[in-house]
Structures are given as C-alpha cells and as structure tokens.
C-alpha positions as CSV (number, residue, x, y, z in Angstrom):
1,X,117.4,110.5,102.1
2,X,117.6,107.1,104.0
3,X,118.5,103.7,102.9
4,X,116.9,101.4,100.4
5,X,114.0,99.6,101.4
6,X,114.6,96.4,99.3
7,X,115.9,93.5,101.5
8,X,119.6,93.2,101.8
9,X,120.2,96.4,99.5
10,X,122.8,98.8,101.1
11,X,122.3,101.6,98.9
12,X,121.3,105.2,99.1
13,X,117.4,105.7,98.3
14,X,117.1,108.3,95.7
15,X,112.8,108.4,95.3
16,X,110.1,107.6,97.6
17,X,107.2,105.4,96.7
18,X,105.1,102.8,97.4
19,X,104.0,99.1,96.9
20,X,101.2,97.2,97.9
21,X,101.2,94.4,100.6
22,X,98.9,91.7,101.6
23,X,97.0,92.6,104.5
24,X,94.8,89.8,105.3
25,X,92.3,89.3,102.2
26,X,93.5,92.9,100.3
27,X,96.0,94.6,98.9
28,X,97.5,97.6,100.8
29,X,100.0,100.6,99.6
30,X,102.9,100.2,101.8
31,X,105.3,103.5,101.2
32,X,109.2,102.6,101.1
33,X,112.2,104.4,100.0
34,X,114.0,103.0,96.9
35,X,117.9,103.2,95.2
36,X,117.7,104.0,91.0
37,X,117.8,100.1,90.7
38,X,115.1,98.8,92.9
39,X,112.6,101.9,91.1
40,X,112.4,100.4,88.2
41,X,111.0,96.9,89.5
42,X,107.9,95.9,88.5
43,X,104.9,97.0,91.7
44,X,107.2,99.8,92.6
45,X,105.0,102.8,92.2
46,X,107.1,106.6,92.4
47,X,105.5,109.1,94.6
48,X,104.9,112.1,92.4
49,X,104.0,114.9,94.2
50,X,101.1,115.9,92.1
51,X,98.1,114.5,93.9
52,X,95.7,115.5,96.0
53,X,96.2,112.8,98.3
54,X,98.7,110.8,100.0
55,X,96.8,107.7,99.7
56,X,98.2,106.1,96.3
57,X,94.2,104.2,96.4
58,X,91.5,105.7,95.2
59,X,89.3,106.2,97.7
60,X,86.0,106.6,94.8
61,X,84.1,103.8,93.1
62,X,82.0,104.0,90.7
C-alpha cells in the first residue's frame, strides 16, 4: 500500500477510506489512504468492502 495521506505523515498506510471535503456549498467523500494512527481520527471513515457501492453517500432520500 502507499503512503499516508495525512499532511506531513511519512508512514506506511495500512486501510483505505475516506473523508469528506468542502466542495463549494457541500460536503464531498474524498478517498485517502491512512497509517493505524491517522484511522482512528475523528471524520476518518474505513472502507469496508461490504457495500454495494463505492460512493460512501447515499445516493437515496427519503
């Protein structure tokens, strides 16, 4: 796997993910590659392999 995502971090990435970035007026899912450390900060979401979807936003409302 590739580096860490988070700024100045030089470590290996061990999960990919995502977290959500401001584009204009809304929120959107950005996916980055983060070390055990940066994981476990808060609006880091895990990628888990389970959905149906890539897109970590449901695409539904109701």
């Amino acid at each position: 796997m590739a580096k860490c995502d988070y700024r100045k971090c030089e470590k290996e990435a061990t999960v990919s993910g995502y977290v959500f970035a401001r584009d204009g007026e809304s929120l959107a899912p950005v996916k980055v590659d983060a070390c055990d450390t940066h994981k476990k900060k808060d609006g880091f979401f895990e990628e888990s392999g389970g959905s149906e979807t890539s897109d970590p936003v449901s695409q539904e409302k109701g």
